[in-house]
PAZAPA-4460 file (N, C-alpha, C; in steps of 0.05 Angstrom, whole numbers, plus 32768, in hexadecimal, padded with zeros to 4 digits):
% residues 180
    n_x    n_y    n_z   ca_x   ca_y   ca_z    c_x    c_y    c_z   seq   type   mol
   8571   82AB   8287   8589   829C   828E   8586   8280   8283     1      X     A
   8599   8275   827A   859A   8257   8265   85A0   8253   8279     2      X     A
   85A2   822A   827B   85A2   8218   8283   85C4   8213   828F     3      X     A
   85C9   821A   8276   85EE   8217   8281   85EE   8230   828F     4      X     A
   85E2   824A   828F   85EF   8259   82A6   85E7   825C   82C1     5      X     A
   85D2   8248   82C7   85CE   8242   82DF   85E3   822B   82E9     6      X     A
   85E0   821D   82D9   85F6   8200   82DE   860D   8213   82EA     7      X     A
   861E   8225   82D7   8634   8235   82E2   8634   824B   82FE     8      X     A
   8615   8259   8301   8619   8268   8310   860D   8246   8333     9      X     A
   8608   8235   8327   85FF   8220   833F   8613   821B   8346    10      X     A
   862E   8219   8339   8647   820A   8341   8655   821D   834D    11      X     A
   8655   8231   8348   8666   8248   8356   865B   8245   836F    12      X     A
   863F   8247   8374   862E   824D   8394   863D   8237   839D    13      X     A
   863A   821F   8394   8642   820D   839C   8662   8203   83B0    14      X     A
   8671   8211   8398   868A   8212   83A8   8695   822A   83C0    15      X     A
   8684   823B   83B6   868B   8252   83C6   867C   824A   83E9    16      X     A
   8663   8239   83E6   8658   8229   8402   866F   8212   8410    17      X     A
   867A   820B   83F7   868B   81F4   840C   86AB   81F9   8412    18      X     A
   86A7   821F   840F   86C3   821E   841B   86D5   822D   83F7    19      X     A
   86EC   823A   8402   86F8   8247   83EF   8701   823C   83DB    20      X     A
   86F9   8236   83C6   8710   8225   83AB   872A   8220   83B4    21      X     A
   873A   820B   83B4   8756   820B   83B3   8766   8202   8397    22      X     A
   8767   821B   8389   877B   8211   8371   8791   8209   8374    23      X     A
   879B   81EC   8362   87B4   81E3   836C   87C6   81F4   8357    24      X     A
   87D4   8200   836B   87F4   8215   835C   8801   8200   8356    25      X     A
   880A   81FD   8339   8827   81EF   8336   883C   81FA   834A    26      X     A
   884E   81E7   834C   8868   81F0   835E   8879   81FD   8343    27      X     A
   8883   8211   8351   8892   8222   8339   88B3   8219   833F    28      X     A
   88B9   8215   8320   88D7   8206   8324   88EC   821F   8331    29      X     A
   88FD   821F   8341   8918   822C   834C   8918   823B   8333    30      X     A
   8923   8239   831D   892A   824E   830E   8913   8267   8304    31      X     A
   88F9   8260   8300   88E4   8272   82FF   88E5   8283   8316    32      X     A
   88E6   8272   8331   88DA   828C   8346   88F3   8296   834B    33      X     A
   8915   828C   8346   8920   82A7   8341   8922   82BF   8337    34      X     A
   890F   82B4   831D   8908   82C8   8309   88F5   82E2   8311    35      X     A
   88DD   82D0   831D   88C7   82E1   8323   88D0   82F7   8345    36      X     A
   88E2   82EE   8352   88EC   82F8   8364   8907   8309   835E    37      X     A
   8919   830B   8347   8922   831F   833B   890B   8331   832F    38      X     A
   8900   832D   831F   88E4   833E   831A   88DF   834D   8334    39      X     A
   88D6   8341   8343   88C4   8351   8358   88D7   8362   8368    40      X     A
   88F3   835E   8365   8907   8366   837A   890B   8381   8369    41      X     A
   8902   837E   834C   890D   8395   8344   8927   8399   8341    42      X     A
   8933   8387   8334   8953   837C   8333   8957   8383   830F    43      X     A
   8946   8398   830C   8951   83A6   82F1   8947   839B   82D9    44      X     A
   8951   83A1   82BE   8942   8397   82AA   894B   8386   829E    45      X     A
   895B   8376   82A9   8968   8360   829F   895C   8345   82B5    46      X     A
   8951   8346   82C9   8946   8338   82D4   8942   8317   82C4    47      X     A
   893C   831B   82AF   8938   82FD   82A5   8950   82EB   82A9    48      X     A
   8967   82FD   82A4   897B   82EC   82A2   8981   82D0   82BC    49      X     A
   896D   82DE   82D3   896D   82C4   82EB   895D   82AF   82DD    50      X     A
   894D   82A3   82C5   8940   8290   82BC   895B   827F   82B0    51      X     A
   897A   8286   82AE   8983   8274   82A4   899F   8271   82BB    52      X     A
   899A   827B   82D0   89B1   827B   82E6   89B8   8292   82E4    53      X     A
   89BA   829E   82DA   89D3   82BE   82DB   89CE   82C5   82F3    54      X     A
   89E2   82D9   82F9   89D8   82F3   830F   89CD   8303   82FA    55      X     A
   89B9   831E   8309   89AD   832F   82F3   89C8   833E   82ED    56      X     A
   89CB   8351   82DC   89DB   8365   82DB   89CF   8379   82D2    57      X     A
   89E8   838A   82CC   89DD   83AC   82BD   89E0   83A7   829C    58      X     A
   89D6   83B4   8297   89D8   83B2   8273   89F0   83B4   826D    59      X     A
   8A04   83C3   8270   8A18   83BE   8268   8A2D   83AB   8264    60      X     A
   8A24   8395   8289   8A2D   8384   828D   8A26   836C   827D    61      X     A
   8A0F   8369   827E   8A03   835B   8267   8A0A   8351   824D    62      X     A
   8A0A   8378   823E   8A16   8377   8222   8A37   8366   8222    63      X     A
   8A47   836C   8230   8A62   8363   8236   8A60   8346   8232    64      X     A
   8A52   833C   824A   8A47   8317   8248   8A42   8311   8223    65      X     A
   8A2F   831B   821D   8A2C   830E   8208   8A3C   8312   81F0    66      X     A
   8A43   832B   81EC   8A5F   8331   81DD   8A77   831F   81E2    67      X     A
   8A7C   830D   81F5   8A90   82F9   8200   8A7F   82E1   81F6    68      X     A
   8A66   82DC   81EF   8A51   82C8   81F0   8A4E   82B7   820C    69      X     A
   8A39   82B9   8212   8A30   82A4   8227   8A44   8285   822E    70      X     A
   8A38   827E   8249   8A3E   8264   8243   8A2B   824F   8234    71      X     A
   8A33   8236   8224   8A21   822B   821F   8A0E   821B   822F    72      X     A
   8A14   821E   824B   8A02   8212   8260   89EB   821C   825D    73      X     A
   89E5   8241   8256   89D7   8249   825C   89B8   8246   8246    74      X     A
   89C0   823D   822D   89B7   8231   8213   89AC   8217   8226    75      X     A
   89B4   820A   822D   89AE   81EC   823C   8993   81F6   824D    76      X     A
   8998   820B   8261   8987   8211   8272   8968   8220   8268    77      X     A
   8971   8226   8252   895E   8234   8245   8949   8220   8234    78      X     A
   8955   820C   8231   894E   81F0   821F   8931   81E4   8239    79      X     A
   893F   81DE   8250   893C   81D0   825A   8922   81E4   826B    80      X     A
   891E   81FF   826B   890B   820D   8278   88F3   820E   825F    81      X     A
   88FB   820F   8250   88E9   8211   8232   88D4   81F8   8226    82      X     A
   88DD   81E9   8234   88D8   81C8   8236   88D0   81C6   8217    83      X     A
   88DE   81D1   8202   88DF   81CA   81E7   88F0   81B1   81D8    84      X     A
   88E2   81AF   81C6   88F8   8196   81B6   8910   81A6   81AE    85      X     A
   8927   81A0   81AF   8947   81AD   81A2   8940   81BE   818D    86      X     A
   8930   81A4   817A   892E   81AF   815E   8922   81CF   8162    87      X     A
   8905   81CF   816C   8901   81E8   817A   8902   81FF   817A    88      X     A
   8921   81F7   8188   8933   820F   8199   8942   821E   818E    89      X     A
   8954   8202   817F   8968   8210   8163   895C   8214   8158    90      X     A
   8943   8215   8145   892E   8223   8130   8929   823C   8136    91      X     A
   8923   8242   8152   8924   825D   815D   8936   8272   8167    92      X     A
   8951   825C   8168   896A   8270   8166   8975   8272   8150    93      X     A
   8972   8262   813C   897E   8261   811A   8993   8257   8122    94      X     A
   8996   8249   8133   89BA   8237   813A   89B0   821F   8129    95      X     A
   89C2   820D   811B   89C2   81F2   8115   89C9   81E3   812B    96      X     A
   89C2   81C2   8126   89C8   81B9   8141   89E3   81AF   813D    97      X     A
   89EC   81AE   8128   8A0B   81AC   811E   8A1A   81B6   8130    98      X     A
   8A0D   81DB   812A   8A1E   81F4   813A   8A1B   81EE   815E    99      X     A
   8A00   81E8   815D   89F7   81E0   8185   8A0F   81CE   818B   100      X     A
   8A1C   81BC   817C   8A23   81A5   817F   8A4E   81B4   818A   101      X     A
   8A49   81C3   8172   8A6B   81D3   817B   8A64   81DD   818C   102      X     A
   8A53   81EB   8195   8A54   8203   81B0   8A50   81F3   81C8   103      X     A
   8A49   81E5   81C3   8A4A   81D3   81E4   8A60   81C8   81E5   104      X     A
   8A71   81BE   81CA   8A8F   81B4   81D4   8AA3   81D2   81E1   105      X     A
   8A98   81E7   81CF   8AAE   81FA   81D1   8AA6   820B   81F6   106      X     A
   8A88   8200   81FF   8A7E   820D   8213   8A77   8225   8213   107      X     A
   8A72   822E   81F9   8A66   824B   81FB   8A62   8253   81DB   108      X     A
   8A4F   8265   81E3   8A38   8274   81C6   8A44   8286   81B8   109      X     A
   8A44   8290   81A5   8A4B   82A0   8190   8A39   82B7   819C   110      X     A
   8A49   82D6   819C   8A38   82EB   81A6   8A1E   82EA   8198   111      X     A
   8A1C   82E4   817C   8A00   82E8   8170   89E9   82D4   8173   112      X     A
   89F9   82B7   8184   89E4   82A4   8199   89E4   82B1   81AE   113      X     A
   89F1   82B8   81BB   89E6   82C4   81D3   89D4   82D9   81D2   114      X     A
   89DB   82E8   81BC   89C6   82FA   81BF   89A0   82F5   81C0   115      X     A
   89A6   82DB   81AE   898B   82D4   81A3   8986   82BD   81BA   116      X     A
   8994   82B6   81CD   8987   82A1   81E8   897F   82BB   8202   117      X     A
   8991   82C9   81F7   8980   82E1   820D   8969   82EF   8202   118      X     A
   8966   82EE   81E7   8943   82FF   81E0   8932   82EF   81EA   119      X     A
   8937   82D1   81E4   8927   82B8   81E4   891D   82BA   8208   120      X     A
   892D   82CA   8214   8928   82BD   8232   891E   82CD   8239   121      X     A
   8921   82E3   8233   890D   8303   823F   88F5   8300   8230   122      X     A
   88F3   82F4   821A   88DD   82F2   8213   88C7   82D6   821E   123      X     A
   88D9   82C3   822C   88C9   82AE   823A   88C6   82B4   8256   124      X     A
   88D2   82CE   8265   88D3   82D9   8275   88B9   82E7   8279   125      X     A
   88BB   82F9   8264   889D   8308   826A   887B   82FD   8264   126      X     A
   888B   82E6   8251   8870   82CD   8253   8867   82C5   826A   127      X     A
   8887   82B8   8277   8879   82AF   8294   886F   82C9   82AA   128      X     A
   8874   82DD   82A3   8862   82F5   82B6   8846   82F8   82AE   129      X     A
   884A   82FC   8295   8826   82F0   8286   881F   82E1   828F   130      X     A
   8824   82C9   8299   880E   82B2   82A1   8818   82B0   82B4   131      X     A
   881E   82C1   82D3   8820   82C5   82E7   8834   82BB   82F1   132      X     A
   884C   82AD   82EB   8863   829A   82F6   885F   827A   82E5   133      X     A
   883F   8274   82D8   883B   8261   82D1   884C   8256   82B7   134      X     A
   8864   824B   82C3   8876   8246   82AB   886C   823A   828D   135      X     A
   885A   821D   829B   884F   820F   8291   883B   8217   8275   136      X     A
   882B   8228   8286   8816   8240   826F   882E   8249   825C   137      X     A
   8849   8251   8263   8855   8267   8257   885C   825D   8238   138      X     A
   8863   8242   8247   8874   8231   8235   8854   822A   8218   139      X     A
   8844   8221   8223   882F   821A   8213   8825   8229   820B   140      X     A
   8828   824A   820F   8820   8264   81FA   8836   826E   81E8   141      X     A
   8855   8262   81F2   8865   826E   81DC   8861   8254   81C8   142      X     A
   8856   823F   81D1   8854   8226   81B6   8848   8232   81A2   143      X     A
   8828   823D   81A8   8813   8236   8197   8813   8252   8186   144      X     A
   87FD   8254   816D   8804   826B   8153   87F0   827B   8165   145      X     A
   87F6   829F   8160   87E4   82A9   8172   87E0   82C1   8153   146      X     A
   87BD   82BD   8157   87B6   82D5   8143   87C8   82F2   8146   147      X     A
   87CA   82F9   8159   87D6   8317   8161   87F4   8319   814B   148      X     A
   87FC   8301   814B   8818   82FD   8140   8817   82F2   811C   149      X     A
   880A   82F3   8113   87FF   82F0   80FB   8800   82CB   80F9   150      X     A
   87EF   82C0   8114   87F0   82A2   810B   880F   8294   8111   151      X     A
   8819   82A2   8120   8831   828F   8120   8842   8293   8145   152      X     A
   8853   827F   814D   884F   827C   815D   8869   8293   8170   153      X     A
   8865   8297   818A   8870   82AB   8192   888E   82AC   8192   154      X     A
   8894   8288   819E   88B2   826F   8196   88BA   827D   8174   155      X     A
   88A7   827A   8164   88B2   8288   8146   88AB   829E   8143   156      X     A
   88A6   82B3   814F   88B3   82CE   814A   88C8   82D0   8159   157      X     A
   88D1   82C1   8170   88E3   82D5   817E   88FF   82CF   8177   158      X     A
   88FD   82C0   8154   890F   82B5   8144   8924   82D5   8136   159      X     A
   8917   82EE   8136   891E   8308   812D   8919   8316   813C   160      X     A
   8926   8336   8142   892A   8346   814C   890A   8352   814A   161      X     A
   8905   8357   8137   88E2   8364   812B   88CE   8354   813A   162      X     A
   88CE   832E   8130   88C5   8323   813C   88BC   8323   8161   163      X     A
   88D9   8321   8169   88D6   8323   8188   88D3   833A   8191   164      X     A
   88D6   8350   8180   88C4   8363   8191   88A7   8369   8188   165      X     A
   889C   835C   8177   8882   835C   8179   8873   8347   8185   166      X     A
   8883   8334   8191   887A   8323   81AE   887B   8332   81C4   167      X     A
   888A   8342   81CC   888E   8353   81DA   8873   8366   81E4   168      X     A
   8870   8374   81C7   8859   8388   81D3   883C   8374   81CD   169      X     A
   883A   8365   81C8   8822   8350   81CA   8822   8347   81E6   170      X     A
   8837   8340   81F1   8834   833A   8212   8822   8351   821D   171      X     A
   8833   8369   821F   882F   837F   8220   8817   837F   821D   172      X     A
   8809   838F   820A   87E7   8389   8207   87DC   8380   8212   173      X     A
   87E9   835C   821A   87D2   8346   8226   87D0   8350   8242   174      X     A
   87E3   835D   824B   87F1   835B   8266   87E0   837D   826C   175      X     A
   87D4   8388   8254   87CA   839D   825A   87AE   83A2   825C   176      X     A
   879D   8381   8251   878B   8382   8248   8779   8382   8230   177      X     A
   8793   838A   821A   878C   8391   81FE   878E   837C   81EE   178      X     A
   876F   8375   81E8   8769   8360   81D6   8780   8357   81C1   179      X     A
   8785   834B   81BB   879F   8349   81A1   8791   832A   818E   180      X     A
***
């Protein structure tokens, strides 16, 4: 046994003598633990949609919403859970901020933005189940380039249909165990 793994197994004895570890839990914002409590309620497979206010619905209902396009609030809400720069966000929806700039006058998304603020959210959805509710983690693993994804980051795949679903089953994996 090396030197550092006594140091490690000394500190464990250590804390485990003075009483149980207390990890401090971030407080999870209102809109996450509606999330993770649609999740758990089993409120169907649209469940993410509580990360930007919605009620959940049925797919059909859904499809209808975004076929009408969203509101642009819900673009706002998605901004503001993502804790990304704009630039970002529109990079990852392929909106210009020109276009961001009409849809917030007109108050609502083009079906083919909406479609792409709802991949964006099921896919930051199942991040934050990956890192347990930990938004924070979620947000700082869709930043960074992940080998599994050929070096690039999860925020830029879930820029394409191909893309975001091979974020998808990479969760998947992690969430299964399977090295990636």
């Amino acid at each position: 046994m090396t030197a550092c793994h006594v140091a490690v197994a000394f500190s464990h004895m250590a804390k485990s003598a003075s009483g149980p570890s207390r990890k401090r839990v971030p407080k999870r914002r209102p809109d996450v633990q509606a999330y993770l409590e649609a999740v758990e309620g089993s409120r169907g497979p649209n469940a993410y949609v509580a990360l930007l206010g919605m009620e959940a619905a049925d797919t059909a209902s859904l499809h209808d919403r975004v076929e009408q396009g969203i509101p642009y609030r819900y673009l706002e809400k998605l901004h503001s859970l993502m804790d990304v720069q704009r630039s970002a966000l529109t990079d990852a929806l392929m909106v210009s901020e020109r276009t961001i700039h009409r849809r917030k006058e007109a108050g609502r998304l083009q079906p083919d933005e909406s479609d792409r603020v709802l991949r964006l959210t099921r896919l930051f959805g199942k991040a934050i189940e990956l890192f347990e509710g930990d938004d924070r983690q979620a947000v700082a693993w869709f930043r960074k380039p992940i080998r599994g994804l050929g070096d690039r980051s999860p925020l830029e795949m879930s820029r394409t249909g191909p893309g975001a679903l091979e974020v998808e089953r990479l969760i998947d994996r992690l969430e299964h165990g399977v090295p990636s």
